[in-house]
Each structure stands twice: as C-alpha cells, then as structure tokens.
C-alpha positions as CSV (number, residue, x, y, z in Angstrom):
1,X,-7.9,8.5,-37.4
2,X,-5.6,8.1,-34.4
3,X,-6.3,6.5,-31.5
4,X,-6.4,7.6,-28.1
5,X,-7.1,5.3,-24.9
6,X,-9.1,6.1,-21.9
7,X,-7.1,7.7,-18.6
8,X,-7.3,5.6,-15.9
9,X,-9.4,6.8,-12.8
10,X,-6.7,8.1,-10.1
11,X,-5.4,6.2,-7.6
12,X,-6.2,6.4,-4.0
13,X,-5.1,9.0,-1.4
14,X,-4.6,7.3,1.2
15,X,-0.7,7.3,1.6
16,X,-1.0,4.1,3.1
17,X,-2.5,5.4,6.0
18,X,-4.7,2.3,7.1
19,X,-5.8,0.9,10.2
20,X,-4.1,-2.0,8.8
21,X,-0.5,-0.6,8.3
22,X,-0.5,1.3,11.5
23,X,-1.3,-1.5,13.5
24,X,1.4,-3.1,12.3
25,X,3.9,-0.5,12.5
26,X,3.0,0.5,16.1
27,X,3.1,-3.6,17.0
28,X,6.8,-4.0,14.9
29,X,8.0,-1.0,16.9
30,X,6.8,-1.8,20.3
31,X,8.3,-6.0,19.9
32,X,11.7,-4.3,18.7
33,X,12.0,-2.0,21.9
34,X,11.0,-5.1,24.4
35,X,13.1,-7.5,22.4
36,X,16.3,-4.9,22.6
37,X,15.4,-4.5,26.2
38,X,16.0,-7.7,26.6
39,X,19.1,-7.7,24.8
40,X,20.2,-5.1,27.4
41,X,19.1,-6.3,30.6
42,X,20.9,-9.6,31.3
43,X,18.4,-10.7,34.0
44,X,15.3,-10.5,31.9
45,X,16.4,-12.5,28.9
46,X,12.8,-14.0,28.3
47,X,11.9,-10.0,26.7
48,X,14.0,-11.4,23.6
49,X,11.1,-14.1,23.1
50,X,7.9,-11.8,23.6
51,X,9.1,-9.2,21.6
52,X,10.1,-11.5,18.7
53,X,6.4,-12.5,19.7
54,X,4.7,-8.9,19.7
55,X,6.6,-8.7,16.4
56,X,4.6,-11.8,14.7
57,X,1.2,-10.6,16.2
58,X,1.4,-7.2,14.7
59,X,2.4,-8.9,11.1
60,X,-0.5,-11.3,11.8
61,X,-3.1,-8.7,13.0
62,X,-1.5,-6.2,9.9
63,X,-2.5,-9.2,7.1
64,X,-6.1,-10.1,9.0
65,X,-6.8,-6.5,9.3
66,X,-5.9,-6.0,5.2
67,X,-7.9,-9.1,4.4
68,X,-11.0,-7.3,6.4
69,X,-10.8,-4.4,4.3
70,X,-9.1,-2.0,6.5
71,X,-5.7,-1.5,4.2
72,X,-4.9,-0.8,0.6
73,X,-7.7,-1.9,-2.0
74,X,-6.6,-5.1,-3.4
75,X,-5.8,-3.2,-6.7
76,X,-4.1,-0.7,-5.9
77,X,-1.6,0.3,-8.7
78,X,-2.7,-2.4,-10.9
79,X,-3.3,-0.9,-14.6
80,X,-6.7,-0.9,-15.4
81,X,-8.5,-3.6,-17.5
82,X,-11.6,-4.7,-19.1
83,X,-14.4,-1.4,-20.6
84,X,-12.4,1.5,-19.0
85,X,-9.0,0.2,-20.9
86,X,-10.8,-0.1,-23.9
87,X,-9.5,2.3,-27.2
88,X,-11.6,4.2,-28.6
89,X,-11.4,6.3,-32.2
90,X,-10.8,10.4,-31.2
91,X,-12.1,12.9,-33.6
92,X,-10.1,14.1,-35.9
93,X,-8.7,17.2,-34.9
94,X,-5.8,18.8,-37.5
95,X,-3.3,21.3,-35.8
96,X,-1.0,23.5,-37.8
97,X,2.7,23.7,-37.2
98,X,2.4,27.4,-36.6
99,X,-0.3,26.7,-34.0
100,X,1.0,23.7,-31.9
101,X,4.7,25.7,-31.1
C-alpha cells in the first residue's frame, strides 16, 4: 500500500504584521532620520548619538515585545513534528491510465 503523510496545518496570516515588528520598524526609522539630521546640521552633532540610541531601543523593545508574545509564534515555518508528522497507510485506491490523463 503506499504511503501518504499528513499535511501540515497552514501557517499563519499574519504577514508579519506584529506589534512587535512595527515597533521596531517605526523606532529604526525615526533613530535614522535624527541620526542623519545630525549628520546634516553641523551645530547639533549630539543627534548622531541619540539616534544611534533610538535605533538600539526599538531593536530592544522589538526582541522584549516578541519574547512577550506580541510577534511571530516561535515556530513559525518550522516543519511539523511529533503525531501530526506521523505516516500513515492510505487506502488503496487503483486508477487507470485512461482515467488519470
């Protein structure tokens, strides 16, 4: 008999639209736009160092945030294992030539 295997349950829609990965985004682009006006404006040189601060926070706050539960589930495209993975024996089920074409 041949074997056929159990389909994995679907993924999640989510598109990676957590309140995890936002917050980091939104942090990442805010540090970049006061570190490069800081880059700009000779006179207020000291924007390099928070933005390249704003930018850690929002990596830090976008880890925390996943570790909370608020991003991806932790196995997330991960082939399944254990019961669901399992084989099982399929009926057997003959098909003629003329039939299958």
């Amino acid at each position: 008999m041949p074997k056929t295997y159990v389909v994995p349950p679907p993924p999640h829609h989510n598109e990676g639209k957590t309140v995890a990965s936002w917050t980091m985004n939104l942090g990442i682009v805010l540090g970049s736009v006061v570190l490069a006006a800081g880059m700009i404006l000779p006179d207020l040189s000291v924007l390099i160092w928070v933005g390249a601060a704003i930018v850690a926070l929002a990596i830090i706050a976008g880890i925390v945030l996943s570790a909370a539960g608020l991003g991806q589930p932790k196995h997330y495209g991960h082939p399944v294992t254990g019961p669901a993975a399992r084989t099982h024996e399929a009926p057997a089920v003959q098909v003629a030539e003329a039939d299958a074409r």
